[in-house]
TISE-122322 format. One record per residue (C-alpha): residue in one letter; x, y, z. Coordinates in steps of 0.1 Angstrom, whole numbers, padded with zeros to 4 digits, always signed. Each point is the difference from the previous one (the first is absolute). Example, Ala and Ser with C-alpha at 12.3 -4.5 7.8 and 13.67 -1.06 7.14 Angstrom:
<nodes>
A+0123-0045+0078;S+0014+0034-0007;
</nodes>
This chain:
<nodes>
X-0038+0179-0021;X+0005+0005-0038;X-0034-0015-0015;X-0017+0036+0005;X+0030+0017-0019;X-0011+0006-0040;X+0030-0018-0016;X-0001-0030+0025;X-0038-0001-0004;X+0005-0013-0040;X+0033-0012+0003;X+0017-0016+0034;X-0018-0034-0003;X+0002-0007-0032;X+0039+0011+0005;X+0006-0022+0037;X-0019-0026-0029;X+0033-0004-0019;X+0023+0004+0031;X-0023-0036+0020;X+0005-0018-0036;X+0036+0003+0008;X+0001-0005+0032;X-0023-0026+0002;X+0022-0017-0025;X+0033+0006+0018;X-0009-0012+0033;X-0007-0037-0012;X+0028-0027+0009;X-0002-0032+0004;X+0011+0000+0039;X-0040+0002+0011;X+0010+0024+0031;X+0011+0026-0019;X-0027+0000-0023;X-0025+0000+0030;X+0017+0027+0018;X+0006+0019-0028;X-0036+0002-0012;X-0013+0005+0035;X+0025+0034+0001;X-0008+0009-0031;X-0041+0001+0006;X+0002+0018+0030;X-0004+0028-0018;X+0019+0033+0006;X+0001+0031-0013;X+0026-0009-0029;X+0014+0037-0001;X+0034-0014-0012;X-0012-0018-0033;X-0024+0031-0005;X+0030+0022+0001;X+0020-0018-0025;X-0028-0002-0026;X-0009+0036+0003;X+0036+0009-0005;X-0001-0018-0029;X-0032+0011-0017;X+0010+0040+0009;X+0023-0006-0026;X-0022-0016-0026;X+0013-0040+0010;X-0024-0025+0006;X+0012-0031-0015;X+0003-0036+0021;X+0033+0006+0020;X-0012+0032+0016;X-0023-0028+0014;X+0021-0029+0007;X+0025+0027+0019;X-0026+0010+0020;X-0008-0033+0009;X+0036+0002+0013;X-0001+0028+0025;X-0032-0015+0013;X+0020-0032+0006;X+0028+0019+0017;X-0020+0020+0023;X-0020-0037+0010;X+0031-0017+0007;X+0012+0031+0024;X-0035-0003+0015;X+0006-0034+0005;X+0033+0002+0020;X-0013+0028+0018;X-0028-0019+0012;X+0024-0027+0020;X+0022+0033+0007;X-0023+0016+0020;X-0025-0030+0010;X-0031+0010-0017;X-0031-0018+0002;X-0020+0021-0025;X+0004+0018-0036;X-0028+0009-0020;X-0024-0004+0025;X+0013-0040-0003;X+0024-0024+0016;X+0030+0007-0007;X+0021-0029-0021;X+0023-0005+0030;X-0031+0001+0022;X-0016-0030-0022;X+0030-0020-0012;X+0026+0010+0020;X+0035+0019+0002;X+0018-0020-0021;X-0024-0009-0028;X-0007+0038-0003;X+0035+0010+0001;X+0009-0023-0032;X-0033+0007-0015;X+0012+0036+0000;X+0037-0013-0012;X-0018-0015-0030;X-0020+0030-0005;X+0032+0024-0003;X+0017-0022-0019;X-0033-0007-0025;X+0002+0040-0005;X+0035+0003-0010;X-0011-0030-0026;X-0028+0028-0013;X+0030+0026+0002;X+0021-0025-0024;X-0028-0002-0022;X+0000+0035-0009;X+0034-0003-0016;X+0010+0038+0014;X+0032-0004+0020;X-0006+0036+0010;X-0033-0013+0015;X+0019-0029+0019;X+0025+0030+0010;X-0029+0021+0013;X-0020-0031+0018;X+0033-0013+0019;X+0008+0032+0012;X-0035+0006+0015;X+0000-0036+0014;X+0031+0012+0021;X-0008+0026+0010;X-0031-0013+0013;X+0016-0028+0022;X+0023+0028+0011;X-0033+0022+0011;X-0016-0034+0022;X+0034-0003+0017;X+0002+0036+0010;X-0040-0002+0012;X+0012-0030+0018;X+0033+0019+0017;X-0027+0032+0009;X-0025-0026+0020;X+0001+0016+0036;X+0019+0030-0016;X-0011+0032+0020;X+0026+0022-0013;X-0012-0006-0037;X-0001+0036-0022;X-0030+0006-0022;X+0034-0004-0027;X+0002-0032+0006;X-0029-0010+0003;X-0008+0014-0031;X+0033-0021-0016;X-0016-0028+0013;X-0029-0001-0017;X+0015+0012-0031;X+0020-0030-0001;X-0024-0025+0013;X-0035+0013-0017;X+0010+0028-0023;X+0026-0014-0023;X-0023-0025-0016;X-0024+0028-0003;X+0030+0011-0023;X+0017-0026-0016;X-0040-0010-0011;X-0007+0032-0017;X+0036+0004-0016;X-0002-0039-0017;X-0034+0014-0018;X+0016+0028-0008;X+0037-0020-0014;X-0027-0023-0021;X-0019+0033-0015;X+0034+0013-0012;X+0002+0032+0021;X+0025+0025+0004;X+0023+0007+0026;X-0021+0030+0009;X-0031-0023-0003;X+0010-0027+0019;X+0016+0022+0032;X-0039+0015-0004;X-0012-0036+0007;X+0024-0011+0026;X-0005+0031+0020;X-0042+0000-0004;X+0009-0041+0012;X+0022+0010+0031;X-0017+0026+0012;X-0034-0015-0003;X+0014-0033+0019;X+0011+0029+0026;X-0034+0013+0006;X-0019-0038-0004;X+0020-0012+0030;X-0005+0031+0020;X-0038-0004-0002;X+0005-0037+0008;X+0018+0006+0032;X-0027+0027+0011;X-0025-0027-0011;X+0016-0024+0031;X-0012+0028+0023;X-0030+0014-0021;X-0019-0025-0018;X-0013-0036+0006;X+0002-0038-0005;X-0025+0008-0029;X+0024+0029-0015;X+0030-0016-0001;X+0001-0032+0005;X+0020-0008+0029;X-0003+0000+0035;X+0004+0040+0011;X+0026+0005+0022;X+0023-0027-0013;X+0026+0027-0013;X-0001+0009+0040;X+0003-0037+0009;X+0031-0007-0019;X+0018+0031+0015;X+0000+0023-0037;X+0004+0037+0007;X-0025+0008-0029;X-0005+0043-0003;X-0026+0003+0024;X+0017-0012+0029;X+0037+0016-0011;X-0022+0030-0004;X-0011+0001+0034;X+0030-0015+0016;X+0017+0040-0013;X-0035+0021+0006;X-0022-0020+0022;X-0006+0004+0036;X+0022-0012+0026;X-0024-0027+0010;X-0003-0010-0036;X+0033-0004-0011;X+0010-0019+0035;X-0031-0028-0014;X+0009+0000-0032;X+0033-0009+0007;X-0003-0026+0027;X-0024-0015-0028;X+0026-0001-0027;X+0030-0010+0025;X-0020-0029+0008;X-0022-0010-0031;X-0031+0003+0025;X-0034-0001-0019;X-0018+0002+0035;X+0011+0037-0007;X-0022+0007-0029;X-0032+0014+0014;X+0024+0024+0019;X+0023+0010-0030;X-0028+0007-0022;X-0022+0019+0023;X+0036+0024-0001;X-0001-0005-0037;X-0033+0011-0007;X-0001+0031+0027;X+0032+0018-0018;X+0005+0012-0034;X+0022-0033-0004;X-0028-0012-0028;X-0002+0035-0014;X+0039+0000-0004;X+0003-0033-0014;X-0028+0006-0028;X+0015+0032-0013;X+0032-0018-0004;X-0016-0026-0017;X-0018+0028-0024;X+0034+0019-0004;X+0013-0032-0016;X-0030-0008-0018;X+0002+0038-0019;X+0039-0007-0009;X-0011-0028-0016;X-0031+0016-0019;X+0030+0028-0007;X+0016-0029-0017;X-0016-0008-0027;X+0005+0041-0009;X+0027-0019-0026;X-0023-0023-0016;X-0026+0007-0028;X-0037+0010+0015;X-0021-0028-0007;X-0032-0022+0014;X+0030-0023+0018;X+0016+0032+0013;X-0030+0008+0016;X-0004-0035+0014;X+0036-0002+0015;X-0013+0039+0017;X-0032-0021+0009;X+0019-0024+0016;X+0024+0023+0021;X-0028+0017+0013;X-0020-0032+0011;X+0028-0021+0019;X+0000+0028+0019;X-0041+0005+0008;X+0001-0034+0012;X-0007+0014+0032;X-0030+0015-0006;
</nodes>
């Protein structure tokens, strides 16, 4: 996705370089398990939009020293032990195109696989020595379990609001989107006006990445994104598309769609997304996800114009074109 962009072309792997030393470093322990698990996560690959965030933050402000790296090792670690947990959550079989952890090793190893990895990152977090950092980091980590337990209270939900849906994923996806650019931002010494630039370019790009990953479950592949399509539909999640419909589709669409979230029925999907991709559901969806993408390209308005502006503009623009 980013290795046609100009700045990620010289720079991203020599950056995601720094960020493995340091992970590949903090996932070793002496309990074998963890270390097998750990690296078998951690190669799977993944777009690593999270630690790319927090070093761009940095650099847009002129820091690139060895914490900006070490922190984004961090938010990677945070966002692989909520991965992991969601996993036995929602019983997946496959991430990455792979087994999932829970799939291979089972429930319980994952879940304290991921335990360990949460608890590895706030060590990274200490590291740092910035309790404003560690004020920043908990904060985000709360509001994230607070944003799995609201998806988890909306499974079946057929009276969901675009609102809150969008709060949703604002907790659960979003927030580390912004808590990962403001920690590059606290280490670079920014502003007040600079850093509420870089949390709002992180939240609102979070916004718009999940929106095209939800429209991914109905318009893209095993190949695209790495899971089974039509788990989102499995699981009983009103994603956009389908709360979309369920307020402008057809009758006979909106009666499917929510027998097929009332009772978690995947035997439904052929017939749900034959209504998804007849309507302007898609259409909707996508604009959405490019209205977010622009507030967060409006941004970075506060920040100086640089070659990492650009990139952070770059990047906006391409979690959204995923879809093409």
């Amino acid at each position: 996705m980013l290795e046609n962009l100009p700045y990620f072309q010289r720079h991203l792997s020599e950056d995601l370089n720094r960020v493995d030393i340091v992970i590949n470093r903090a996932v070793e322990s002496e309990v074998a398990l963890i270390s097998q698990i750990g690296q078998y996560i951690i190669s799977s690959g993944g777009k690593r939009l999270r630690p790319i965030i927090t070093i761009l933050s940095g650099k847009v402000l002129g820091y690139d020293q060895d914490p900006l790296f070490s922190l984004a090792a961090m938010v990677e670690f945070i966002h692989t032990s909520t991965l992991l947990h969601d996993d036995v959550v929602d019983e997946s079989d496959l991430r990455r195109g792979r087994k999932t952890a829970n799939n291979l090793f089972g429930n319980a190893a994952a879940v304290l696989v991921g335990d360990f990895l949460y608890t590895r990152a706030f060590q990274l977090m200490v590291g740092a020595g910035s309790l404003r950092i560690l004020e920043v980091m908990a904060e985000a980590t709360n509001i994230i379990a607070e944003g799995e337990v609201m998806q988890l209270m909306n499974i079946g939900n057929i009276e969901i609001s675009e609102n809150e849906y969008l709060q949703v994923i604002q907790y659960k996806t979003a927030k580390l989107f912004q808590a990962a650019a403001q920690v590059g931002a606290i280490l670079a010494g920014a502003d007040h006006q600079q850093e509420t630039a870089l949390k709002n370019y992180g939240m609102h790009l979070g916004t718009a990445f999940q929106i095209i990953d939800d429209v991914l479950d109905y318009a893209g592949d095993v190949e695209t994104i790495g899971k089974n399509v039509g788990d989102d539909l499995a699981e009983g999640k009103p994603t956009l598309p389908l709360i979309y419909l369920m307020q402008h589709g057809k009758p006979q669409a909106i009666t499917d769609i929510r027998h097929a979230l009332e009772h978690a029925d995947r035997s439904y999907f052929d017939k749900i997304h034959q209504h998804v991709i007849q309507s302007d559901a898609l259409a909707y969806c996508t604009a959405q996800a490019n209205k977010a993408a622009q507030a967060a390209i409006d941004a970075l308005a506060a920040l100086p114009d640089n070659e990492i502006t650009q990139a952070m503009r770059d990047l906006a623009t391409s979690s959204v074109a995923r879809l093409s």
